[in-house]
VONUDO-654826 format. One record per residue: y, z, x of N, C-alpha, C in turn; residue number from 0; residue in three letters. Coordinates in steps of 0.1 Angstrom, whole numbers, plus 5000, padded with zeros to 4 digits. Each point is the difference from the previous one (the first is absolute). Last residue first. Layout:
N
{torlum {Y, Z, X}, {Y, Z, X}, {Y, Z, X}, NUM, 'ALA'}
...
This chain:
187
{torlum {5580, 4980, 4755}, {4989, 4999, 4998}, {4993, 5012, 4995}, 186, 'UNK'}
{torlum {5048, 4992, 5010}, {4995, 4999, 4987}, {4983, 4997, 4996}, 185, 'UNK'}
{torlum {5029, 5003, 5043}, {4997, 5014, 4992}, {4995, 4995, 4990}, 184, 'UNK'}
{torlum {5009, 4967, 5031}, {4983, 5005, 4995}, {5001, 5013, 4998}, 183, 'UNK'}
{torlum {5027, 4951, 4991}, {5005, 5013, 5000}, {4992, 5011, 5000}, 182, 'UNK'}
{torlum {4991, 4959, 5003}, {5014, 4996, 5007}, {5002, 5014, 5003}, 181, 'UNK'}
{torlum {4961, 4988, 4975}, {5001, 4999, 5015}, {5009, 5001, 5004}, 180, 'UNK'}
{torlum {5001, 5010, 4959}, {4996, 5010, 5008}, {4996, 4998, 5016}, 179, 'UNK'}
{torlum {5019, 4964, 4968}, {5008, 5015, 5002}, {4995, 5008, 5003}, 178, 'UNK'}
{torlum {4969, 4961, 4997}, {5013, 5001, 5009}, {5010, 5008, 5002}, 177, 'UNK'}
{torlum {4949, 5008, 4987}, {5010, 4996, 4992}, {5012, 5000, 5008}, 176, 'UNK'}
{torlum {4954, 5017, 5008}, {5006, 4987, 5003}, {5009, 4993, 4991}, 175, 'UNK'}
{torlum {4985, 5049, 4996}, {5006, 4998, 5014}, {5000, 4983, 5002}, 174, 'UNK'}
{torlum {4984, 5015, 4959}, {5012, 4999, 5001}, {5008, 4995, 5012}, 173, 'UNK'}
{torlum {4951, 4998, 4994}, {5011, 4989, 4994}, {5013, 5005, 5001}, 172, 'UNK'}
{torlum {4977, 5031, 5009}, {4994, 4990, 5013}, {5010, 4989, 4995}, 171, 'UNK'}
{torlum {4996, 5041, 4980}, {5006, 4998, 5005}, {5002, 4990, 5010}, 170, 'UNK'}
{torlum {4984, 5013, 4956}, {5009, 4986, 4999}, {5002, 5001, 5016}, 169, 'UNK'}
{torlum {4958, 5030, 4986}, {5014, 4996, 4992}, {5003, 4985, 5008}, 168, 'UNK'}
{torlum {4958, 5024, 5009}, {4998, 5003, 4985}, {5013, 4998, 4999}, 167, 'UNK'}
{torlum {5005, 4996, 5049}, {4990, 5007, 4988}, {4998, 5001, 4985}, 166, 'UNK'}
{torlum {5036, 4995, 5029}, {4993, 4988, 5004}, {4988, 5000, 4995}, 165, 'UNK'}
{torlum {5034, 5040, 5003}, {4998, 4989, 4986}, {4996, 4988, 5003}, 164, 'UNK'}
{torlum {5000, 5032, 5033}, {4990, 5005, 4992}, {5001, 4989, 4987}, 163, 'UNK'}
{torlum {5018, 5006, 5050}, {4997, 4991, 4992}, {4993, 5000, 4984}, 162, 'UNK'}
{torlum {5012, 5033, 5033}, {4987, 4996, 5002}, {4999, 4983, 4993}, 161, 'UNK'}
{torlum {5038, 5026, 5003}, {4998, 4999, 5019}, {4985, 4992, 4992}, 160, 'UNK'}
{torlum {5016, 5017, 4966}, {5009, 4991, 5006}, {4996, 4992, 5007}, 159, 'UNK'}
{torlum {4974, 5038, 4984}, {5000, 4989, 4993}, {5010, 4991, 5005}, 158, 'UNK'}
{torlum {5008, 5041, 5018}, {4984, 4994, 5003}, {5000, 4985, 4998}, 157, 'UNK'}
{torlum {5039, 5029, 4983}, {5005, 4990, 5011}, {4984, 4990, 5012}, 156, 'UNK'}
{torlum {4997, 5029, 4955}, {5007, 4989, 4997}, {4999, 4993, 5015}, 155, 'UNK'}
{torlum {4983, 5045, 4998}, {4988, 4987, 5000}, {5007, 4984, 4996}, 154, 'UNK'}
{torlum {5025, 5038, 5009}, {4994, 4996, 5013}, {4991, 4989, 4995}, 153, 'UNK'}
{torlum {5025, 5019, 4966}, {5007, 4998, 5008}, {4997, 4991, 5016}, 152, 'UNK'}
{torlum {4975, 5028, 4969}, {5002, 4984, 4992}, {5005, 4991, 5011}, 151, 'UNK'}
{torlum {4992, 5047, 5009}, {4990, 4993, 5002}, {5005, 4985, 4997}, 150, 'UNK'}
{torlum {5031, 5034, 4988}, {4999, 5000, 5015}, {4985, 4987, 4999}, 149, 'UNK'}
{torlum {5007, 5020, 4965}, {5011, 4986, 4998}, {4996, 5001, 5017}, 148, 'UNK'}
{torlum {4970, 5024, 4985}, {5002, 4991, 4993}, {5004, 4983, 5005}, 147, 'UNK'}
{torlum {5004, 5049, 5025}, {4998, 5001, 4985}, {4996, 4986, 5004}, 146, 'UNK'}
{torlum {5007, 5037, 5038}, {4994, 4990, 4993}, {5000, 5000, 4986}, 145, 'UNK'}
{torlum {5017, 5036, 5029}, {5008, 4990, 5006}, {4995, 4987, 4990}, 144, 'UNK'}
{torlum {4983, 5049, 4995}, {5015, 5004, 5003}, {5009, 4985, 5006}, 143, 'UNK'}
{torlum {4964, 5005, 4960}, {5001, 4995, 5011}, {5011, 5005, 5005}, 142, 'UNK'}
{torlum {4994, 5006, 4954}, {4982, 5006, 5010}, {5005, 4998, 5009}, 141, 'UNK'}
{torlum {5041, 4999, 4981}, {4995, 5009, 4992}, {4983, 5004, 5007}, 140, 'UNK'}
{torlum {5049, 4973, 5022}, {4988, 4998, 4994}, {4988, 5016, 4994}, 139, 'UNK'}
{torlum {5057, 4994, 5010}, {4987, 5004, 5010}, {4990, 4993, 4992}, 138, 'UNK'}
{torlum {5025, 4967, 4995}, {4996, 5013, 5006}, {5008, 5007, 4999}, 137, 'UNK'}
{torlum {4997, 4960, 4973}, {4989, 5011, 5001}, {5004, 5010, 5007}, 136, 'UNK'}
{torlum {5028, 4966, 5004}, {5005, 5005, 4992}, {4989, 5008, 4995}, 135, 'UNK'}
{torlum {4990, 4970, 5034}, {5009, 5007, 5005}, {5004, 5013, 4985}, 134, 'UNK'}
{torlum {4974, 4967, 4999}, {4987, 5007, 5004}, {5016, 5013, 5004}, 133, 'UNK'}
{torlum {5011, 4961, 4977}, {4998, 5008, 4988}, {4987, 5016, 5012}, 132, 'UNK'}
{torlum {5025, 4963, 5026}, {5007, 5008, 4994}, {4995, 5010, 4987}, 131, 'UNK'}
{torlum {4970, 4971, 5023}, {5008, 5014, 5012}, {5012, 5006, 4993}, 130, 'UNK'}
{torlum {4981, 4960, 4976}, {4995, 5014, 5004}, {5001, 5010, 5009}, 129, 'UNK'}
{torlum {5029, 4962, 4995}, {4999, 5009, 4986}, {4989, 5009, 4999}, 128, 'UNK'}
{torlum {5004, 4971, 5037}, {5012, 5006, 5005}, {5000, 5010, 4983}, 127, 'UNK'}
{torlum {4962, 4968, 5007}, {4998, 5015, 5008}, {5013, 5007, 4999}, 126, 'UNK'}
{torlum {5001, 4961, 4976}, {4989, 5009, 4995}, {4997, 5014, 5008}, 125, 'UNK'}
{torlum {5028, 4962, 5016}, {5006, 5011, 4990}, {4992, 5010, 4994}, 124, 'UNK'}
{torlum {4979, 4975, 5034}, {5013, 5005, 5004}, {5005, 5003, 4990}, 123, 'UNK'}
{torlum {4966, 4975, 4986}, {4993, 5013, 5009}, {5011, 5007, 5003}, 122, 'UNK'}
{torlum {5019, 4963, 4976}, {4986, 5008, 4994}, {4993, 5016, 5009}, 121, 'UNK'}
{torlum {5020, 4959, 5022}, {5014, 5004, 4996}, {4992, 5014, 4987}, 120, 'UNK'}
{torlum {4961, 4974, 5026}, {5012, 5008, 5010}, {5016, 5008, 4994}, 119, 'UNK'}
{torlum {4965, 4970, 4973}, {4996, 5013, 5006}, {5007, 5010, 5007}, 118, 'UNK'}
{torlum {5005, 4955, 4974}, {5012, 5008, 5004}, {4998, 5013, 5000}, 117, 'UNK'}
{torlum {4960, 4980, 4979}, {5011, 4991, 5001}, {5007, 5011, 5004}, 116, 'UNK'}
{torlum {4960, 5011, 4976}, {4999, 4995, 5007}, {5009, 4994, 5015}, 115, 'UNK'}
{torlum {4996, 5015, 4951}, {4997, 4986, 5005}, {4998, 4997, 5016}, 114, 'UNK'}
{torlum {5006, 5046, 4984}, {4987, 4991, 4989}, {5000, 4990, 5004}, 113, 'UNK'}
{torlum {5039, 5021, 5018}, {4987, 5007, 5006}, {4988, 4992, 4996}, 112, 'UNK'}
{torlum {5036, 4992, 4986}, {5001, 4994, 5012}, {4984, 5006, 5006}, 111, 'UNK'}
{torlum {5020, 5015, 4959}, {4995, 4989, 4993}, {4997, 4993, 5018}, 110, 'UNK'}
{torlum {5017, 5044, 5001}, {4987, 4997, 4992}, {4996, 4987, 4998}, 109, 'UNK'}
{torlum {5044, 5011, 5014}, {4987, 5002, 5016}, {4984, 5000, 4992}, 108, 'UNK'}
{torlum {5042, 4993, 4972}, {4992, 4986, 5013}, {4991, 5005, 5010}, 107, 'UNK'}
{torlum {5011, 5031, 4965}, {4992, 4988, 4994}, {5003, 4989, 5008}, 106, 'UNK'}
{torlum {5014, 5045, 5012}, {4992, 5004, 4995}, {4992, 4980, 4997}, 105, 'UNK'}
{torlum {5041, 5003, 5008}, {5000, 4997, 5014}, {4977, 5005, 4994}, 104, 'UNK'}
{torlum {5037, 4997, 4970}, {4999, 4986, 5006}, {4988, 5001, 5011}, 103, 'UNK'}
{torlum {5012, 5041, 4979}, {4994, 4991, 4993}, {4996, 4988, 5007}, 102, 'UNK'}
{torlum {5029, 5032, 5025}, {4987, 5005, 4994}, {4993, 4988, 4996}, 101, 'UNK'}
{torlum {5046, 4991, 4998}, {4989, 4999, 5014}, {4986, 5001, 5003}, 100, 'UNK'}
{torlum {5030, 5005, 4962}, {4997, 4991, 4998}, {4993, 4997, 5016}, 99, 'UNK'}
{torlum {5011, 5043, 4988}, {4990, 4996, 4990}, {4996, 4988, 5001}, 98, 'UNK'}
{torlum {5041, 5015, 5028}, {4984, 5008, 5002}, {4987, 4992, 4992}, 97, 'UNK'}
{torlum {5044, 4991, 4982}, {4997, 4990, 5014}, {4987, 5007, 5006}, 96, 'UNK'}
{torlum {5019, 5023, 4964}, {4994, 4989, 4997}, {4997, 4987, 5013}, 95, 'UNK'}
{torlum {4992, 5062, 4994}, {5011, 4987, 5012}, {4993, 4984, 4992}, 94, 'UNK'}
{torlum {4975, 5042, 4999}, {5010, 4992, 4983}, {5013, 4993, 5009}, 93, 'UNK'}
{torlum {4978, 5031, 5039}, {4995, 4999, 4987}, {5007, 4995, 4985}, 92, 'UNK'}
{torlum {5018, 5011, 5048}, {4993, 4984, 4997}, {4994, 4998, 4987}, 91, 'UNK'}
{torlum {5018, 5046, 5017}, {5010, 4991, 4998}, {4999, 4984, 4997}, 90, 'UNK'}
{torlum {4961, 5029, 5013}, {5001, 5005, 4992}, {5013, 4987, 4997}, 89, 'UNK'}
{torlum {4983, 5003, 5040}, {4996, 4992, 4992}, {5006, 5001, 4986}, 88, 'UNK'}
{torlum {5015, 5026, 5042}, {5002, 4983, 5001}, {4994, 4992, 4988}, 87, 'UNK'}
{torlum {5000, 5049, 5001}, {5010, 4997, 4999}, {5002, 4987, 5004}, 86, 'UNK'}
{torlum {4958, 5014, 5001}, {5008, 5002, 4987}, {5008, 4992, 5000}, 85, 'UNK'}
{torlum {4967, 5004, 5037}, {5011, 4991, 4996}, {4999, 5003, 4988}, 84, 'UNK'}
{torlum {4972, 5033, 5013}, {5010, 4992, 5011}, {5014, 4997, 4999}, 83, 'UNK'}
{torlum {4972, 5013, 4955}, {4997, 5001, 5014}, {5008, 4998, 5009}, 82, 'UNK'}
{torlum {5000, 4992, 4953}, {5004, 5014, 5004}, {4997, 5004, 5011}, 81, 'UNK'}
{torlum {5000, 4957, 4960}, {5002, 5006, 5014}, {5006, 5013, 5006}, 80, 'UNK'}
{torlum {4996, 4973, 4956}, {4998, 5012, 5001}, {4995, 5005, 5014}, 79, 'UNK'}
{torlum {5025, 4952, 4988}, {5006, 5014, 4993}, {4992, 5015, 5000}, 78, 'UNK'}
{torlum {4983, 4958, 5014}, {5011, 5004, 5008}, {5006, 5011, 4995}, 77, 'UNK'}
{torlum {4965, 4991, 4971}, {4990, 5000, 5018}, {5013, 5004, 5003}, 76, 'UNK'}
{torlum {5013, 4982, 4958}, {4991, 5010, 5001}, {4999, 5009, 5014}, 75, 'UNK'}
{torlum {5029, 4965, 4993}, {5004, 5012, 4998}, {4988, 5008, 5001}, 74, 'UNK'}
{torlum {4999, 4951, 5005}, {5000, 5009, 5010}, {5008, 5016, 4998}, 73, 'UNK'}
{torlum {4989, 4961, 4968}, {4990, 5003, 5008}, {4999, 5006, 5014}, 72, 'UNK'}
{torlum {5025, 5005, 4951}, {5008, 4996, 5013}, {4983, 5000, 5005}, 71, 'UNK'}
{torlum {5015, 4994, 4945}, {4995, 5002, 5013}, {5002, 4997, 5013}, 70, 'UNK'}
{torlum {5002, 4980, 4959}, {5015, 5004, 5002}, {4994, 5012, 5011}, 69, 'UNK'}
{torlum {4968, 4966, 4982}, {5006, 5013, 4991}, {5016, 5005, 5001}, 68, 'UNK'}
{torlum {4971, 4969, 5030}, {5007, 4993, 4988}, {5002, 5009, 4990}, 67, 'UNK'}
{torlum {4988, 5022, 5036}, {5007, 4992, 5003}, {5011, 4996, 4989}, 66, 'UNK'}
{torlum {4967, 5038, 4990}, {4997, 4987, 5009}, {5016, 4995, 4999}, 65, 'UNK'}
{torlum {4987, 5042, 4979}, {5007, 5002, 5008}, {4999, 4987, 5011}, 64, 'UNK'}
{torlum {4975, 5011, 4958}, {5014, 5004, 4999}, {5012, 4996, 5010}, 63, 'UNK'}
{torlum {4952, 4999, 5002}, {5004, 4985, 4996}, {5016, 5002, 4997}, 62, 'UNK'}
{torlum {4975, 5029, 5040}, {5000, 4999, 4991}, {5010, 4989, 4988}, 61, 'UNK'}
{torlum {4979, 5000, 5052}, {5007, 5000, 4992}, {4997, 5000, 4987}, 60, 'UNK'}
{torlum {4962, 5008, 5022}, {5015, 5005, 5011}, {5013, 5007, 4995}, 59, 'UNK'}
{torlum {4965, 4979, 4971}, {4994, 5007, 5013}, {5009, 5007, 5010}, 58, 'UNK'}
{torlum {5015, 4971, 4959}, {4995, 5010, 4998}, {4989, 5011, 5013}, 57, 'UNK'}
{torlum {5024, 4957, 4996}, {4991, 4996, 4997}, {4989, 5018, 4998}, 56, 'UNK'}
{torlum {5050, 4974, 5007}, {4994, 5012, 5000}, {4987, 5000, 4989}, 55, 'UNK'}
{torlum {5026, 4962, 5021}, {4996, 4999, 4988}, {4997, 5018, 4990}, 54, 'UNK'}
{torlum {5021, 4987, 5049}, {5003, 4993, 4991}, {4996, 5004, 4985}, 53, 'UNK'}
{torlum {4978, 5027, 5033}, {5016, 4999, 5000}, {5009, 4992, 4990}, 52, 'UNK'}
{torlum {4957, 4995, 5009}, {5000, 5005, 4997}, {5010, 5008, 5001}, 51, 'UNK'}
{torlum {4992, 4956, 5017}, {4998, 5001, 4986}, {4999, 5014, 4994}, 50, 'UNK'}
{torlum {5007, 5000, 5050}, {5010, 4992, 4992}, {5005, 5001, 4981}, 49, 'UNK'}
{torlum {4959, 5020, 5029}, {5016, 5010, 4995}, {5008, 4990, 4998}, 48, 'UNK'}
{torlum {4960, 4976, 5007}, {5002, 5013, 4988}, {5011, 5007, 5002}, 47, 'UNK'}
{torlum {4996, 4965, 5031}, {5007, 4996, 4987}, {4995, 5008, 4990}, 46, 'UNK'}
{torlum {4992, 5017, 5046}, {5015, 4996, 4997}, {5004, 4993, 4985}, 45, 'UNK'}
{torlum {4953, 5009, 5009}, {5008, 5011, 5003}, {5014, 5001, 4997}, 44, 'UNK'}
{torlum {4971, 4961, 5000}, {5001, 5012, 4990}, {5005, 5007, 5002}, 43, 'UNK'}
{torlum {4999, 4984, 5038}, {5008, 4992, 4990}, {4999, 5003, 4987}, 42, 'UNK'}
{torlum {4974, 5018, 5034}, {5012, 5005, 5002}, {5012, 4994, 4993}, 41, 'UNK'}
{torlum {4951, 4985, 4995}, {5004, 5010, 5000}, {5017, 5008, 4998}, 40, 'UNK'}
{torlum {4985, 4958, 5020}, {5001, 4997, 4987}, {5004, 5017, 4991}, 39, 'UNK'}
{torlum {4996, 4998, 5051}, {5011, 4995, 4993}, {5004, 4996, 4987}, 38, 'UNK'}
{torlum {4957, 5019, 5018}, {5013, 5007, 4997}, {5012, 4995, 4997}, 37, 'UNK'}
{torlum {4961, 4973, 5008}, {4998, 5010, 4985}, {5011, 5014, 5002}, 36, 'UNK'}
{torlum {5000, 4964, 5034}, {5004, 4994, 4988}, {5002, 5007, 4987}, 35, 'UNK'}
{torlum {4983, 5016, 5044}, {5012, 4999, 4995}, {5002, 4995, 4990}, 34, 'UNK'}
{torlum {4951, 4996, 5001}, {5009, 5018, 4998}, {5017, 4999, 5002}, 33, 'UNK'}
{torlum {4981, 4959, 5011}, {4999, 5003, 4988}, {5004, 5015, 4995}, 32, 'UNK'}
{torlum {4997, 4987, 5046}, {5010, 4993, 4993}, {5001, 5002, 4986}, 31, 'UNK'}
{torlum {4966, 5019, 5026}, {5014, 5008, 5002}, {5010, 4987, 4994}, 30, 'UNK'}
{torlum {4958, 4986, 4995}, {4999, 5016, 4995}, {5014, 5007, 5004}, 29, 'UNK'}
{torlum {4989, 4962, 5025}, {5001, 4994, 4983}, {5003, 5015, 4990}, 28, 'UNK'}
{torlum {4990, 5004, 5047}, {5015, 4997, 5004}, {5003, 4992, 4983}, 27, 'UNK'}
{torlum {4952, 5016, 5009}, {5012, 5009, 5002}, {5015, 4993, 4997}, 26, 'UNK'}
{torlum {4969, 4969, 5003}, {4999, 5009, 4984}, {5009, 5010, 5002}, 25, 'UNK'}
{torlum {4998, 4975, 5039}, {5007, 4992, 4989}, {4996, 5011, 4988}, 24, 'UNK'}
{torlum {4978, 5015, 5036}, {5018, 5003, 5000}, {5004, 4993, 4992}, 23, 'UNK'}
{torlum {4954, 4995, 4994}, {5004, 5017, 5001}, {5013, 4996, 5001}, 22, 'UNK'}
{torlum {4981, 4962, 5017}, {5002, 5003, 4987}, {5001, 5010, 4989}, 21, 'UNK'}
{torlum {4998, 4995, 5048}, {5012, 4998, 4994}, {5000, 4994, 4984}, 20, 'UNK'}
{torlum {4960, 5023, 5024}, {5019, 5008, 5001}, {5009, 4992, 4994}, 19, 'UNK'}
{torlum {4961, 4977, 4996}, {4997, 5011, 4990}, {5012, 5005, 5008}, 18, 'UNK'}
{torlum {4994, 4967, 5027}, {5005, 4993, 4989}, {5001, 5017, 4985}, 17, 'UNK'}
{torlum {4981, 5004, 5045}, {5017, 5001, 5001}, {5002, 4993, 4984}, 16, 'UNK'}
{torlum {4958, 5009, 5010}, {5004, 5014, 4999}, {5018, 4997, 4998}, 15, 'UNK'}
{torlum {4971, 4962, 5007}, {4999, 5006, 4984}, {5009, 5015, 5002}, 14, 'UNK'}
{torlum {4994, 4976, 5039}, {5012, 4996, 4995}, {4998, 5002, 4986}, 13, 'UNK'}
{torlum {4986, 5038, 5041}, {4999, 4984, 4995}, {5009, 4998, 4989}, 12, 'UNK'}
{torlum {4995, 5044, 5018}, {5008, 4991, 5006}, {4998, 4985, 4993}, 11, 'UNK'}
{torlum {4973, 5036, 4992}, {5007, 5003, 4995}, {5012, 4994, 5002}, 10, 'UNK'}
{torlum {4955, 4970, 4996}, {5010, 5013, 5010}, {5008, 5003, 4993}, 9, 'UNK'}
{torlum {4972, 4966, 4985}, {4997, 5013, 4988}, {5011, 5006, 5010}, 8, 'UNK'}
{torlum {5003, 4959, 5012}, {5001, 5003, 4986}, {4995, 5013, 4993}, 7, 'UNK'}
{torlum {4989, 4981, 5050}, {5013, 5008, 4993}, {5004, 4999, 4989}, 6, 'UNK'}
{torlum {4954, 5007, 5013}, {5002, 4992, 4996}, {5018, 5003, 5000}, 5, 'UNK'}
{torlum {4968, 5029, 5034}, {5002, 4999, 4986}, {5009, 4986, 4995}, 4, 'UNK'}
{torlum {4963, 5023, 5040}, {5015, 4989, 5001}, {5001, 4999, 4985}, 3, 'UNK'}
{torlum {4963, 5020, 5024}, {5008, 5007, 4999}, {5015, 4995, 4993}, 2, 'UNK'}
{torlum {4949, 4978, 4995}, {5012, 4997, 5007}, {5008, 5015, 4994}, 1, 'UNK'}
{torlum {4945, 4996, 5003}, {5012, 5000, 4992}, {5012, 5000, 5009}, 0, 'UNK'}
């Protein structure tokens, strides 16, 4: 009997390399898709407190108190701050420019997020409004530093850097669109 093994079965041979890199393609398929399933995620996110502000859809906001009621969607949250930054947020709370920032900004970073598209301007405000709502938490109640909005915040600027809306969204087609090639924040 030959001591000499066929290189197709070695652990070196070329079946052994073709099964790794077919392991890292699934791997590197599995991390594209899971971003994808937070950014779809985190888009609910942003267009439920949209729609739920707007509409007061009774979980949060109450119907009394929606938007199209005559409702402020940032009196609630801004207005009962009692941590830290009170005295910075509180003064913002039923501000109609406040409300219309909030809002706008609540439903493009949501609808950008879903499709996909203008990851980079999305992730950056999306993180600059959660640091701020992570800011107007503290002190934090279980965590003396981590909530939430801190997390969203990081996992927004992930999804950027990662490309994530090229995935299950628009972002591939977007990025060949001449105004984003001209202009590659808007990717």
């Amino acid at each position: 009997m030959s001591s000499i093994s066929h290189p197709a079965s070695s652990a070196h041979g070329p079946v052994a390399r073709e099964r790794a890199a077919a392991t890292h393609v699934t791997g590197e398929s599995v991390a594209r898709y899971a971003f994808a399933g937070v950014r779809l995620l985190l888009a609910f996110e942003f267009l439920w407190a949209f729609g739920d502000k707007l509409f007061g859809w009774g979980l949060s906001t109450p119907t009394d108190r929606a938007w199209i009621n005559g409702g402020s969607p940032t009196e609630g949250f801004l207005g009962s701050i009692e941590g830290t930054f009170a005295g910075f947020f509180n003064p913002m709370a039923g501000n109609p420019v406040v409300d219309w920032l909030f809002m706008l900004g609540l439903l493009g970073i949501g609808l950008a997020l879903a499709l996909g598209i203008g990851m980079r301007i999305a992730a950056g405000t999306g993180a600059v409004l959660m640091l701020l709502m992570w800011m107007a938490s503290l002190p934090i109640d279980v965590n003396p530093f981590v909530d939430y909005h801190l997390l969203d915040a990081v996992l927004l600027i992930g999804l950027a850097a990662f490309l994530a809306g090229d995935t299950a969204g628009l972002g591939r087609w977007w990025s060949e669109r001449s105004l984003v090639k001209r202009f590659p924040a808007l990717r």
